[in-house]
Structure formats: C-alpha cells, structure tokens
C-alpha positions as CSV (number, residue, x, y, z in Angstrom):
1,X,-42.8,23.5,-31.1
2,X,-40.8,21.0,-32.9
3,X,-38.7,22.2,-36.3
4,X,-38.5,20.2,-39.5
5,X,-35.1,18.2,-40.2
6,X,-34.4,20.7,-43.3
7,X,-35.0,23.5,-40.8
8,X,-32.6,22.5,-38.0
9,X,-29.6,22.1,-40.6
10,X,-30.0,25.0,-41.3
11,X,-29.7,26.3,-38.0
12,X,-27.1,24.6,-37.5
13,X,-24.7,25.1,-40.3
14,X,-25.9,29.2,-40.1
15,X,-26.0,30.4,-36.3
16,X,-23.2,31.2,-33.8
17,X,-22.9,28.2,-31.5
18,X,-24.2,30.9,-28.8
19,X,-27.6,31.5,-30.5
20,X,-27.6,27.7,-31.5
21,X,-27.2,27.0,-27.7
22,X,-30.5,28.7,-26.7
23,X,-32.2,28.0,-29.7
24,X,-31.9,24.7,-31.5
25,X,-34.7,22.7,-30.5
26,X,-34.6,18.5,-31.0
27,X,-38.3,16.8,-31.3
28,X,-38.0,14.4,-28.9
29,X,-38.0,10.2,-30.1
30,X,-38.9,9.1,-26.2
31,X,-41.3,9.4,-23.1
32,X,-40.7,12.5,-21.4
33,X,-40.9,12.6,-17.5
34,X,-44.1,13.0,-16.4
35,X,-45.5,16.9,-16.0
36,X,-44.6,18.3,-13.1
37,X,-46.6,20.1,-10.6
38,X,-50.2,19.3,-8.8
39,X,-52.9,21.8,-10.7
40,X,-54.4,24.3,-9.5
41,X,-57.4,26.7,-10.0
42,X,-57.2,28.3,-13.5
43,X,-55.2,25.0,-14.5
44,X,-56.3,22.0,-17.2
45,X,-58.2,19.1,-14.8
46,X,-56.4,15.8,-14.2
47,X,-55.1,14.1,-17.1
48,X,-53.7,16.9,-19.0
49,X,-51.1,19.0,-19.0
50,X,-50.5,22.7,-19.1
51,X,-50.4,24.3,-22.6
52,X,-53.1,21.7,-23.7
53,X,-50.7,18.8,-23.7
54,X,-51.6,15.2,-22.8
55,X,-50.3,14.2,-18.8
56,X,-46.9,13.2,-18.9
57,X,-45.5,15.4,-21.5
58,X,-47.4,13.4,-25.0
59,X,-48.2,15.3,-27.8
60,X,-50.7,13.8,-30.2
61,X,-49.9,10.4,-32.0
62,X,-47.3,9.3,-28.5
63,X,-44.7,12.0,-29.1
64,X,-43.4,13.4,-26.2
65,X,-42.9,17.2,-25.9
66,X,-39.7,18.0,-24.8
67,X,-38.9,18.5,-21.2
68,X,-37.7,22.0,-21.6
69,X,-40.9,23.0,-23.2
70,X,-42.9,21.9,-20.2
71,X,-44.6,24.0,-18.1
72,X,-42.2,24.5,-14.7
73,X,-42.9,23.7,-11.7
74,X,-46.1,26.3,-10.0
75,X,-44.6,27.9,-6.7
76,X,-46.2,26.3,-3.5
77,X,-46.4,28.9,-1.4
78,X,-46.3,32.2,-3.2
79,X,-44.0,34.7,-1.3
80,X,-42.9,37.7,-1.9
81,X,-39.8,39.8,-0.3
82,X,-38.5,43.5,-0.2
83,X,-36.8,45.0,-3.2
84,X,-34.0,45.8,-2.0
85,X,-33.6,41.9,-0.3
86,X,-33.5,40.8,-3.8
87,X,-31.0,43.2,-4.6
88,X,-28.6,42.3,-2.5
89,X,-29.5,38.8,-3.3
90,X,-29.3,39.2,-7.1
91,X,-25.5,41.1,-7.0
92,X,-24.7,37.7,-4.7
93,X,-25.9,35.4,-6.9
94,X,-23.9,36.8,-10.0
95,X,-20.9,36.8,-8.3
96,X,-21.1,33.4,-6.6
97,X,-23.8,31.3,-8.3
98,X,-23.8,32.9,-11.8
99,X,-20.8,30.7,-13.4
100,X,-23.3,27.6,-12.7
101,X,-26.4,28.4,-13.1
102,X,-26.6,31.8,-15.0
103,X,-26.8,35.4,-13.7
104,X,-30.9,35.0,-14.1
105,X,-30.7,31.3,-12.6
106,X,-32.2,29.5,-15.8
107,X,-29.2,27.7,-15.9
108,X,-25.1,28.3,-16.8
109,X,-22.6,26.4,-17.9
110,X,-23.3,23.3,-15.7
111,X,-25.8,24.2,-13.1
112,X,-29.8,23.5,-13.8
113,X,-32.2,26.2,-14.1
114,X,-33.4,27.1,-10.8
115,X,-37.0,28.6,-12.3
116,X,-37.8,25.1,-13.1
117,X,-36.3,23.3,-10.1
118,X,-38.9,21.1,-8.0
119,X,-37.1,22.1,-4.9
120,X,-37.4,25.8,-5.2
121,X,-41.3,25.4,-6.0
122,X,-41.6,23.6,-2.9
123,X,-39.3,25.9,-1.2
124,X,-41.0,28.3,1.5
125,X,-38.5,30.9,3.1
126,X,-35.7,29.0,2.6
127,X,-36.3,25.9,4.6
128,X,-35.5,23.7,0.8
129,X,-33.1,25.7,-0.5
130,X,-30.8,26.9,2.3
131,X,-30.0,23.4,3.1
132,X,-28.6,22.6,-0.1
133,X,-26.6,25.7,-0.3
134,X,-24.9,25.2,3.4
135,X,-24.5,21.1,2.7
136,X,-23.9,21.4,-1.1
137,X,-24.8,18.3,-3.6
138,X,-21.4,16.5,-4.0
139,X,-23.0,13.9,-6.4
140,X,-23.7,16.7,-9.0
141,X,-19.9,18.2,-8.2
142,X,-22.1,21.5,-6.2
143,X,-19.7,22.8,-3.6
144,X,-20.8,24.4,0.2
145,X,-21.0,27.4,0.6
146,X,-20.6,29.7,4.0
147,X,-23.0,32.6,3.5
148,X,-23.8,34.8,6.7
149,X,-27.8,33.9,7.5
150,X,-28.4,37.8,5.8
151,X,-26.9,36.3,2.5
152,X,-28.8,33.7,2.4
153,X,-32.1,35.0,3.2
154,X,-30.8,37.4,0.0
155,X,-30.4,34.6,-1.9
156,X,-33.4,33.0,-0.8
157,X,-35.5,36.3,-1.9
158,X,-33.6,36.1,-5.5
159,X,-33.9,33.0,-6.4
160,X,-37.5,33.4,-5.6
161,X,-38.1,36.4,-7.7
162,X,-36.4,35.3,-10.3
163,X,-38.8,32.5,-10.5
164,X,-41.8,34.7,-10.5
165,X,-40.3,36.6,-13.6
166,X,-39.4,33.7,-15.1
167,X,-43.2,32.8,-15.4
168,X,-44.2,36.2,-16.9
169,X,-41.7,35.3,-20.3
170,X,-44.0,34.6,-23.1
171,X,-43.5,30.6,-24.5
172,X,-42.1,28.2,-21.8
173,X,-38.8,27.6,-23.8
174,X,-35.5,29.1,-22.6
175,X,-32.9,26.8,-22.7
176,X,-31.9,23.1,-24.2
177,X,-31.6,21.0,-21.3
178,X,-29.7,17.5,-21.6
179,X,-32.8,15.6,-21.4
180,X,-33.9,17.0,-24.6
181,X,-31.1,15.9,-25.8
182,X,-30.3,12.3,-24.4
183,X,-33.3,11.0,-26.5
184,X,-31.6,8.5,-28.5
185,X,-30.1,5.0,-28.5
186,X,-26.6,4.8,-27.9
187,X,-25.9,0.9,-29.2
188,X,-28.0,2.5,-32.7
189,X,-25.8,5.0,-32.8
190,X,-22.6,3.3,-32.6
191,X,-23.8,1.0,-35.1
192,X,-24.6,4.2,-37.5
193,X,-21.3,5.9,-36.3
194,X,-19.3,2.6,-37.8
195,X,-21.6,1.6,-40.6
196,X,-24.0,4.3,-42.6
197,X,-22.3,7.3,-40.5
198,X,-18.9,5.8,-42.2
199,X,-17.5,8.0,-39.5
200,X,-15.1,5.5,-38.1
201,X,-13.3,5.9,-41.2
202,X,-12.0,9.5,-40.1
203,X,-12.6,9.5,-36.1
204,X,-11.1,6.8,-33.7
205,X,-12.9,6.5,-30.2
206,X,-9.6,5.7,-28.4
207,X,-7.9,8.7,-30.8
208,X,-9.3,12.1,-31.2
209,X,-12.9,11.6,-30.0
210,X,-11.7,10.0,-26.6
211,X,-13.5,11.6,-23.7
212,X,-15.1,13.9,-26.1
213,X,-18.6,13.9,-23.9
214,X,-16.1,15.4,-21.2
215,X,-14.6,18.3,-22.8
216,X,-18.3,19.8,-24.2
217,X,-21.5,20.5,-23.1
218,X,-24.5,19.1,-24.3
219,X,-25.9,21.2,-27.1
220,X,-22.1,22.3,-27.9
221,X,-21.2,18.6,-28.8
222,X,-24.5,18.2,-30.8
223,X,-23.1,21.1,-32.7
224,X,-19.6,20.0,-33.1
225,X,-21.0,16.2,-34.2
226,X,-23.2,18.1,-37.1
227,X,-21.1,21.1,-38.3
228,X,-18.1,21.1,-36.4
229,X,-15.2,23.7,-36.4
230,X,-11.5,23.4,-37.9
231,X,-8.7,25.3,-38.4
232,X,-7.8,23.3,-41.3
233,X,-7.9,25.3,-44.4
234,X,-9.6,24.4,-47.5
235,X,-7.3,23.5,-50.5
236,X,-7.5,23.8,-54.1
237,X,-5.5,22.1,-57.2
238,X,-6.4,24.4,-60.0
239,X,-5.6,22.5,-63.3
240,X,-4.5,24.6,-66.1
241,X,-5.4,24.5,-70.2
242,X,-1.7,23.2,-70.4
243,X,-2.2,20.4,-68.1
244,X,-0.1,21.9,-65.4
245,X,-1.1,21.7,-62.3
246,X,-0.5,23.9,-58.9
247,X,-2.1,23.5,-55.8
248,X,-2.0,25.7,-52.8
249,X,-4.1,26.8,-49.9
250,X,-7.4,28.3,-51.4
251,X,-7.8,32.0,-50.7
252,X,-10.6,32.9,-53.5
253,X,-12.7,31.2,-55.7
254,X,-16.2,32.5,-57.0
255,X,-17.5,33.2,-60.9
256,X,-14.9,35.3,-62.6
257,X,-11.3,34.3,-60.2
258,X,-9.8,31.6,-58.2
259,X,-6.8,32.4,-56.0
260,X,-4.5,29.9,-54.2
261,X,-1.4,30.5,-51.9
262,X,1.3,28.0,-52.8
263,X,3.9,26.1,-50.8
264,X,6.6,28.5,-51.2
265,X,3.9,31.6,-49.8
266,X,3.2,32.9,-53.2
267,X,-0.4,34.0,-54.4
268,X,-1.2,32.3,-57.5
269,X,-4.8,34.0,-59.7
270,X,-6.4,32.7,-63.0
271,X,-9.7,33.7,-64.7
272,X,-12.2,31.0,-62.9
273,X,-13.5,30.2,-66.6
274,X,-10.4,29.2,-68.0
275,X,-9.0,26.4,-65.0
276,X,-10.3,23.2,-64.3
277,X,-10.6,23.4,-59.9
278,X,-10.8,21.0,-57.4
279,X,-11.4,21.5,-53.7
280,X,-10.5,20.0,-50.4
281,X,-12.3,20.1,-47.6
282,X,-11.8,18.7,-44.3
283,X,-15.3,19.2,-43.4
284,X,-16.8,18.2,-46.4
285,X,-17.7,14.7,-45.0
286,X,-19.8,16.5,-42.5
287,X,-21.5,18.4,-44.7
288,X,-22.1,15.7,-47.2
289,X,-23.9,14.1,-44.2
290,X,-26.4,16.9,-43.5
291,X,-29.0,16.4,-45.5
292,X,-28.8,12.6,-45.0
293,X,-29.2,12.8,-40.8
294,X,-32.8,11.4,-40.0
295,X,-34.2,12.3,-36.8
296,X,-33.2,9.3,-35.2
297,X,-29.5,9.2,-36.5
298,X,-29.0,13.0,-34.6
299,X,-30.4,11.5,-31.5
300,X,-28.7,8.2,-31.7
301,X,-25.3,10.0,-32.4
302,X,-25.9,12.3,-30.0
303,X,-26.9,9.2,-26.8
304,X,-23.6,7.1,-28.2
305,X,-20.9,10.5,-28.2
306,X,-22.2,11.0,-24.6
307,X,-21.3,8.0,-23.4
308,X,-17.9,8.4,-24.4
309,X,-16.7,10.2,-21.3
C-alpha cells in the first residue's frame, strides 16, 4: 500500500512521532531485495511473490514494494514448544532483549525484527539462533550473552512463537524498517539540500546538523527533516492604527483577539480586526516546504542526512 504525497504530509505534520513511527509508509523509488523464502504448497509458483506481487518485490510498472511489506520469511521446520517454555522465555526476553528488539521481537529501538529474520526461519531448536546469542554480532554493536542452556531453550521457544503469531496479524506491515527508507540518492539530495531545498541557508553540516544520522533513528530523522520540533516560540509584531508598533512573544491570535507577551513580561490584547499582525515562525521554512517535497526530494533528503554520521 503506498500513500499519496498530500496524504503523507499530512501524517506527518498531524500524528505523534510514536504513531508516525509505525505508521508512515514511503513508496519506494528503487529495487527492493529479492522476496524471501523458497514457496511452498498453498504458495504463488515461481516467479511471483506472496500477496500477488511480481518476484523480487516489483509492483506493476517496475516499482518495488517496500521491504517491510514483504511477506516474511516461512518457518523451515515448524516447531512447537510447551506453554509454559514460552513463558519463561517471553518474561526473559522483555527483560534482556526487549530494549533492542521490542518486547514482541518485531523490532526496538535498534535491533531487527526477529519475525522476519532469515536466521530464525531457518532456525530448528536453536541450533541458528543460540549461536548468535552466546557469540553475539559485534559488527551490528549485539553484545554476548551468558544464559544457562534452560534460558536459552526459553528463548529459543519465544522467539519461535512469537514468529508463529506474528504470521496470524492481518496485512504484513508492522514496522518502517531502514531499507524502506534508504531509497534515495544522497549526491541528489545534497544538491536539493543546497540548491531548491535552500536549506543551507538556515542549517550548516559541520554546525547544528553534524552527526545528525547519529543522534536519531531512521523514521525519527525523516520526521524531524519534514516537520521538525522547536522550542522556539512563535513571535508577533502587532501594528497598531497609530502606527505604533509592539512586538512580543505570541500567546493568542485567532478571529476576534491577538495577545502577545512583551519584553518586559507584560501581556499585551487588541481586537484582531483593528491591528495590522505579523508572525514569526522558526518553522515556517519547513512548512513552506511541505507541499513542495516530491517523492524523490523526501527520499533524496532522507539517503544524504544519513550519511551525515
């Protein structure tokens, strides 16, 4: 399911960056990885892909469908284990594998989502995935851990049940992974960031955005790029019928009154019908931009902001 440009802004500028995390959904501009997983019986034959997609993840006309709305992985070897196994398992997880990748393990704040992991499909009893949890993956900054062999086989039975769940949930999107993301062209989008964007007239790379693609996630720098967050208040200078002028932090304007707080903490009011009022906004840049974002300036903005790290 892809949403129209007019559609995702507003998203964006309207929803928690919480809900826009799970929710905002890019159409992808490249070739998405191939699908994953040999078929099976009940499955489309060779050359397509599950949900009536083209192999390799093409809708009609060459777009690709995102990675995060492909079908996962289907399990190798079904298995099953006792209730209260996963129970033990799934109290473990939270506690030590929750932070990374979620309490459910469709993913956290930086680990993957384990329903969808090749590994884990291929997994049988543990011979995949207790290896990685004993050795850890350095690489993608995943620490050892030293779980008793009855912990493990409890997270072993967890992480397999939670796959088997997962694949009961009705539509096959849960998340915004990175790849759905990292669809653009970086050297377009620094040209767009310097030239059309004009955002180089506000934002230095070496200054305030240096190692910005550090400090967020994915999806949360996507948001901050489009409709970002500030403290700053908006201002007013309300011009009287004299001429006068007095300017002050705005606290209320709307059809009958506009209200400003001055330097000296005072609360100034007038009838919005009889002043003349302009505004400052320190995000109004952003906003101006909104409706002018094509698909391709999100993505390219998006691929040159994550490779400043």
């Amino acid at each position: 399911m892809q949403l129209s440009r007019s559609q995702a802004r507003v998203l964006i500028a309207t929803a928690a960056a919480a809900v826009f995390a799970a929710t905002f959904i890019i159409p992808s501009t490249a070739q998405a990885p191939p699908a994953q997983g040999g078929a099976s019986a009940g499955q489309p034959p060779a050359g397509r892909a599950g949900g009536g997609q083209p192999a390799g993840g093409q809708r009609g006309g060459g777009r690709a469908v995102s990675p995060a709305a492909q079908r996962p992985p289907e399990t190798a070897t079904p298995q099953t284990y006792p209730e209260e196994q996963v129970t033990a398992g799934r109290g473990l997880f939270a506690a030590q594998c929750g932070f990374c990748h979620g309490r459910d393990g469709m993913g956290g704040e930086t680990g993957p989502d384990l329903t969808r992991s090749e590994l884990v499909a291929a997994d049988v009893r543990g011979d995949k995935i207790v290896p990685v949890i004993k050795n850890g993956r350095p690489e993608k900054k995943m620490p050892p851990f030293n779980f008793s062999d009855t912990d493990l086989a409890a997270l072993v039975a967890f992480i397999h049940d939670a796959k088997v769940k997962a694949g009961t949930l009705e539509g096959s999107r849960r998340t915004v992974d990175l790849a759905d993301l990292q669809t653009g062209n970086a050297q377009a989008g620094r040209a767009w960031f310097n030239g059309a964007g004009t955002c180089s007239t506000c934002h230095s790379i070496t200054g305030d955005l240096a190692g910005i693609a550090g400090k967020y996630s994915p999806v949360d720098l996507q948001a901050r790029f489009m409709m970002p967050r500030t403290t700053k208040p908006k201002t007013a200078t309300v011009t009287l019928s004299s001429g006068e002028r007095v300017t002050g932090v705005l606290l209320v304007l709307n059809t009958y009154d506009v209200s400003v707080r001055t330097a000296d903490g005072k609360t100034q009011s007038w009838p919005a019908d009889s002043v003349r009022v302009d505004v400052t906004d320190p995000l109004q840049a952003h906003r101006d931009l909104l409706p002018k974002y094509t698909d391709a300036d999100m993505h390219n903005m998006f691929a040159y902001l994550w490779t400043l790290k």
